[in-house]
C-alpha positions, -999 to 999 in steps of 0.1 A, spaced: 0 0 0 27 26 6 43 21 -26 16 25 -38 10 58 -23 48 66 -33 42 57 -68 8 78 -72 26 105 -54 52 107 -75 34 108 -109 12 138 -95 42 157 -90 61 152 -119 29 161 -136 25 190 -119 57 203 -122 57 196 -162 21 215 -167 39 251 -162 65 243 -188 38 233 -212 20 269 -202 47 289 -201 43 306 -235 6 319 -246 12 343 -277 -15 368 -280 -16 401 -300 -21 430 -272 -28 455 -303 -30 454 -340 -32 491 -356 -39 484 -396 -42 521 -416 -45 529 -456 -32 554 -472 -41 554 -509 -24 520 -525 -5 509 -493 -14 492 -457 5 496 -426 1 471 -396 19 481 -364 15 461 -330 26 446 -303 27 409 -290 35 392 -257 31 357 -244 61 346 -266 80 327 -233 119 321 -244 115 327 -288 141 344 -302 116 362 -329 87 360 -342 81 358 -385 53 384 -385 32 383 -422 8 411 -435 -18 399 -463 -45 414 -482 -68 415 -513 -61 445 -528 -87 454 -555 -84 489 -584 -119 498 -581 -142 528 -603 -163 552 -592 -193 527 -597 -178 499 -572 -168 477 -598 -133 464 -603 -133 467 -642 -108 439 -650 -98 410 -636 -59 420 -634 -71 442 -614 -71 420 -584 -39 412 -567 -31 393 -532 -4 410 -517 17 405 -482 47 416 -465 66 400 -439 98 400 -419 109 386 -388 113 405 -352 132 402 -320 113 390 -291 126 408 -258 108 398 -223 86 377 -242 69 406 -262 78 415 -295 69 449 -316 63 450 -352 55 472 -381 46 458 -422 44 476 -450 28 463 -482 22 485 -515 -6 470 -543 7 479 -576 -13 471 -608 -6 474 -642 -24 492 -658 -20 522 -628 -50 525 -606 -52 559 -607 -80 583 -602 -109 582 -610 -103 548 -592 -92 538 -559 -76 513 -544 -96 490 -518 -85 463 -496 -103 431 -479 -96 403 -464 -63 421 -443 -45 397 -420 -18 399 -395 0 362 -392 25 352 -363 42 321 -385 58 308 -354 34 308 -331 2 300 -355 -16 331 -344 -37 353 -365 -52 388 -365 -82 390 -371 
């Protein structure tokens, strides 16, 4: 009976002393700030949870569309996917980053028509995370 008791013991605290390495890291975004200015997107934020990682690959993606003055995108090269990434130090397990990605389409989508972005996505590859 006491081994037993010694061997039941034993696996509860091994277990419990392996359950706070397992939680150690829980990467989040704390704060995502995506603006547009004309035919380029900006993402800027911050991320913590990241335990002992070195860096995190960050990666900004989009649908960037050339659309006219009656909501239509008039040809079908005129629809692009488009991303930016790049990798960033991770310091006290947070990490700050800041993309940059530019649609360009040829022909120029240029006034009358705008350029219009859906489907935006911020993308931690190493930790599997995504925003939104």
């Amino acid at each position: 009976m006491r081994r037993l008791f010694v061997s039941l013991f034993s696996v509860v605290v091994l277990g419990a002393m392996a359950v706070p390495a397992a939680l150690a890291g829980n990467p989040h975004f704390v704060v995502v700030d995506v603006s547009q200015s004309g035919n380029t997107v900006t993402a800027t934020g911050k991320e913590a949870g990241l335990g002992d990682e070195p860096q995190v690959h960050i990666v900004l993606s989009a649908l960037a569309e050339c659309i006219n003055p009656g909501n239509n995108h008039p040809q079908a090269n005129n629809k692009e996917s488009v991303s930016a990434e790049g990798d960033f130090p991770v310091q006290n397990g947070k990490a700050e980053f800041s993309l940059t990605l530019t649609a360009t389409f040829q022909p120029d989508c240029s006034p009358p028509m705008s350029v219009v972005f859906s489907n935006i996505k911020v993308t931690d590859v190493t930790s599997g995370i995504s925003y939104p």
